[in-house]
N, C-alpha and C positions, 0 to 999 in steps of 0.2 A: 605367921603374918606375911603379909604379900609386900614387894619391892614397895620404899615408901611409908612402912610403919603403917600402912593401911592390912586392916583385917579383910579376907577373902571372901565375899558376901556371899551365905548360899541359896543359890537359886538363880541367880543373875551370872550373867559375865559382860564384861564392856567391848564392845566392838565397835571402832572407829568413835572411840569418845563416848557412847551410848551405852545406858544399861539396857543390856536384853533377857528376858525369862532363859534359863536354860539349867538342863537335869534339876528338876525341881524333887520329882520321886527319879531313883533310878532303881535298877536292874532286883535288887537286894529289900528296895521295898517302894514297890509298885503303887499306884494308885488303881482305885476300885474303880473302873465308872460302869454305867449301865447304857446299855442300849437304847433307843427313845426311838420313835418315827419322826418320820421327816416330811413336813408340809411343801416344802419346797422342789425335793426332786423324788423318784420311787426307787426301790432299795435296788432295783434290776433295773440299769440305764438303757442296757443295750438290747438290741432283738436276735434271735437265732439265725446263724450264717450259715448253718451247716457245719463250721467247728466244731469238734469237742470243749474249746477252751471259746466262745463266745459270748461267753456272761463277763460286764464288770459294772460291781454295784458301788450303791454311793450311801455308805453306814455311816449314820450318828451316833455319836457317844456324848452323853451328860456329864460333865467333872463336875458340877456346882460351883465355878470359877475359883477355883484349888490347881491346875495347870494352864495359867494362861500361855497363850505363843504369840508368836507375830507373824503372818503373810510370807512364805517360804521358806516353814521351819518343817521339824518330822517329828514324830511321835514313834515311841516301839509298842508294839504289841506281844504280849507271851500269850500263845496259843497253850490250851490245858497240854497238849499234847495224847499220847506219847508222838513225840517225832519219830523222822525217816531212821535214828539210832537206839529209839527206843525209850527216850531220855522225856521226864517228866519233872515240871513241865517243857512244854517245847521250846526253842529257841528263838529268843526276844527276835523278833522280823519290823525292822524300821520302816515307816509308809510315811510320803512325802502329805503334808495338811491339803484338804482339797475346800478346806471352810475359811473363809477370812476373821481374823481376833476374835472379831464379836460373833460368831459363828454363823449357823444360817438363819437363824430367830433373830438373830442380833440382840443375844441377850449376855453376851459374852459365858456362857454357862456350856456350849455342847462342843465339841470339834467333829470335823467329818472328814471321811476317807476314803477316796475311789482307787476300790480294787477288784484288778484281775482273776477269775478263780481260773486257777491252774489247772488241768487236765491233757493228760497225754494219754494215748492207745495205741501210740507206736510200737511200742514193747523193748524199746531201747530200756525204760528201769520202768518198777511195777511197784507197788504197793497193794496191791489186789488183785487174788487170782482170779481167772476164769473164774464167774458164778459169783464172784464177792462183791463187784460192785453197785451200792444202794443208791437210788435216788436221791437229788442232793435236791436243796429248798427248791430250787428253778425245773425241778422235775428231770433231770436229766442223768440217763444210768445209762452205762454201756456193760452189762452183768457179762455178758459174750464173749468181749475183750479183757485181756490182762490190760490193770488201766495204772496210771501214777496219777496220784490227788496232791496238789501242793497243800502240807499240813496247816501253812498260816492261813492263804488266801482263801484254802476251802471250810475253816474256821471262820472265820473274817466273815465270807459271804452266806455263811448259812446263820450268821447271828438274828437273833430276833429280838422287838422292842422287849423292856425287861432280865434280857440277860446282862452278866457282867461279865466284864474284861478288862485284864491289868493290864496298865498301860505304861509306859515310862517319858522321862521328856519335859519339856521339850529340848528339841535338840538343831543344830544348824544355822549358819550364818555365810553361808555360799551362794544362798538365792534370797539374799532380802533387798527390797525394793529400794529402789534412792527415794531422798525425802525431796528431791527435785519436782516439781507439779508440773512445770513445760518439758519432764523429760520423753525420748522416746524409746519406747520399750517393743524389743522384738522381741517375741515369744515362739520359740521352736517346739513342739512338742509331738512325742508319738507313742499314743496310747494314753495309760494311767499318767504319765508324765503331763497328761494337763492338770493335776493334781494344784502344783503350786499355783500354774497359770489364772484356773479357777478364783484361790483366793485372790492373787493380785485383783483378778475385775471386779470381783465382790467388793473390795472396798471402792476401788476405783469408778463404778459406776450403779453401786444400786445401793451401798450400805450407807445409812446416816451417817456413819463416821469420817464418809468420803463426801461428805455435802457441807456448803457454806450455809451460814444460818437464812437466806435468800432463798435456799433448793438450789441452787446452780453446782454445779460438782466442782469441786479444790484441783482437781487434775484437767490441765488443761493442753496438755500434751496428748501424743498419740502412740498408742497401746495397739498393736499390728500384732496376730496369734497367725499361726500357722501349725495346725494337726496334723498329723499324718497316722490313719486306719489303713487295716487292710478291706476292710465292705462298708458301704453305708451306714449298715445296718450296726455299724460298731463306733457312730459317731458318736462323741459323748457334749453333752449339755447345749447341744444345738441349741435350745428352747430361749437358753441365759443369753448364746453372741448374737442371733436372730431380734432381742430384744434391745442390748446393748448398740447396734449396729440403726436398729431401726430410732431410739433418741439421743443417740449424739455419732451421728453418721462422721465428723468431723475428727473423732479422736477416737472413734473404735475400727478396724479392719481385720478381718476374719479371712482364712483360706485354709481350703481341707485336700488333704492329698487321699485317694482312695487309690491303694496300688492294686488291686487286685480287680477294680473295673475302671480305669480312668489310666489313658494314657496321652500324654503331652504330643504337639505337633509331630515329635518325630516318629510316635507309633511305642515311645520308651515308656516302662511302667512309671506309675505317678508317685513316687517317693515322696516324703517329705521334700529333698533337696533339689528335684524335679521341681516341684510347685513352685520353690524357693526361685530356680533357675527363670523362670517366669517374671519375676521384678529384678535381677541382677541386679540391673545400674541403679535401680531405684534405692535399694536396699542397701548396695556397694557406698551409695550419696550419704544415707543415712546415716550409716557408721564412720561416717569421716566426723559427725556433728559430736562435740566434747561430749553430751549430753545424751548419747546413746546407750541404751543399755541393751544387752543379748541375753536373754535368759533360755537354756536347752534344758531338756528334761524328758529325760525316757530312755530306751535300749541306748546300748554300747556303741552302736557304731554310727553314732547320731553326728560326734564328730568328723569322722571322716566323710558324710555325706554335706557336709558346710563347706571342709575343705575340695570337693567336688564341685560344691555349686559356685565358691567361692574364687577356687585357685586361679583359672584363666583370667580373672578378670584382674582380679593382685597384679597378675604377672604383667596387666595391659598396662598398668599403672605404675608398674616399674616396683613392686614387692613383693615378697614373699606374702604366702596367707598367713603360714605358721606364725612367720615374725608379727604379723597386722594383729593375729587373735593373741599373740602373745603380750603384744603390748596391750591391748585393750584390757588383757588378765592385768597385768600389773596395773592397769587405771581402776579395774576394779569394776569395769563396765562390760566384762563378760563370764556369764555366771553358769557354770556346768554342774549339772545331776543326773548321772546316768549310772546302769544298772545292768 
């Protein structure tokens, strides 16, 4: 029994006072779910860049509301395998929810997941010789090349409606939203890391669940995203900010960094923290408000490119960045996911 004389509820854990869903099935015994299509986005978001690695799709899974989550939790995936050591099945690979509770039906029954399929032809590591490698769903084979196949993602993205996959979870309490409706929410993301982002707007602007019984939306605060691709042609859910932007211009803002064709006044590639560099003070004003939240989400070195766009201006104001992000960690008002 847990501190208290209270029994340790499974499936839940309390966070900031709150029951939340969490490891409902874990590792040892998985949930079954299946595959489904998806009316809302198509399983291939992205167009071909010329990368080997230019695909990232947006897969539904049915639980039959047997794993529910909440808006910036993660789910694992065991690929059948064998994995890169041979091991069957493969190794559970955590993917951040790209669907909000009630999923994208808003039936609370499916979760969805936008991921990357991995592919390298560098020859730095291989998984398939010369001559070995097959065409994957999106039609794409480099048989010529020694190539490396990421075993979850290239699983993941060649799923088809019908099939099944065990899944674990849910899991995480690092990127869940305030229950604040006037808060503001900065959203850093690059690449698949608009995963969580996704759910957040999903409730926040098109799900019933985010609407008063009038239609007017419960959030009335302002929700600012900022992505960062390397091409165009790798922006993901354009369709969803384009619409969100276009009816409630007041509390949605959108900005895309595209480093590899778009560069800033000074001729410098457009990183995320470039684009970011482009509102400073606005953004600096921002996070002074108690009410601010920062949510990042995607590669590794996502923070040091905050603390770039960030530091001179701290320093203008007489603080460290470190100490600034450090404090807002301890308010609880900046939320890291990276990979």
């Amino acid at each position: 029994a847990a501190a208290g004389g209270k029994a340790k509820k499974k499936g839940v854990r309390v966070v900031d006072g709150k029951e939340i869903p969490w490891m409902i099935f874990g590792p040892k015994s998985p949930y079954k779910a299946t595959v489904v299509a998806n009316d809302k986005q198509p399983q291939t978001l992205t167009k071909h860049t010329g990368d080997p690695n230019w695909e990232t799709c947006h897969i539904t899974l049915e639980h039959g509301g047997n794993v529910p989550y909440l808006e910036g939790q993660s789910i694992g995936v065991i690929p059948p395998g064998p994995d890169k050591n041979g091991e069957v099945p493969g190794k559970l690979r955590l993917y951040s929810i790209a669907s909000s509770a009630v999923g994208d039906d808003e039936k609370s029954t499916t979760v969805s997941l936008c991921v990357k399929r991995l592919v390298e032809v560098d020859g730095k590591f291989a998984n398939r010789e010369v001559g070995e490698d097959k065409p994957d769903k999106a039609g794409t084979a480099y048989p010529e090349k020694k190539v490396y196949r990421g075993v979850s993602s290239n699983y993941v993205c060649d799923l088809s409606p019908g099939d099944e996959v065990l899944i674990t979870g849910p899991t995480g309490a690092e990127m869940l939203l305030p229950d604040d409706p006037t808060a503001t929410i900065i959203m850093l993301a690059t690449g698949t890391g608009i995963a969580p982002m996704r759910s957040y707007c999903r409730l926040l602007f098109n799900d019933g669940a985010g609407a008063n019984l009038d239609g007017t939306r419960k959030f009335k605060g302002l929700a600012w995203l900022f992505l960062g691709v390397p091409y165009s042609n790798s922006i993901l859910y354009d369709d969803e900010h384009k619409e969100y932007k276009a009816k409630y211009p007041d509390n949605f803002r959108y900005d895309y960094a595209v480093s590899r064709e778009q560069t800033n006044a000074k001729g410098q590639k457009m990183y995320i923290q470039t684009k970011m560099g482009e509102y400073a003070d606005e953004l600096w004003e921002l996070m002074q408000k108690p009410n601010t939240h920062v949510y990042m989400c995607g590669l590794k070195g996502m923070e040091k490119g905050a603390e770039e766009c960030f530091g001179p201006l701290a320093e203008k104001h007489g603080v460290s960045w470190k100490d600034f992000a450090q404090s807002m960690k301890k308010e609880k008002r900046y939320h890291v996911e990276v990979y």
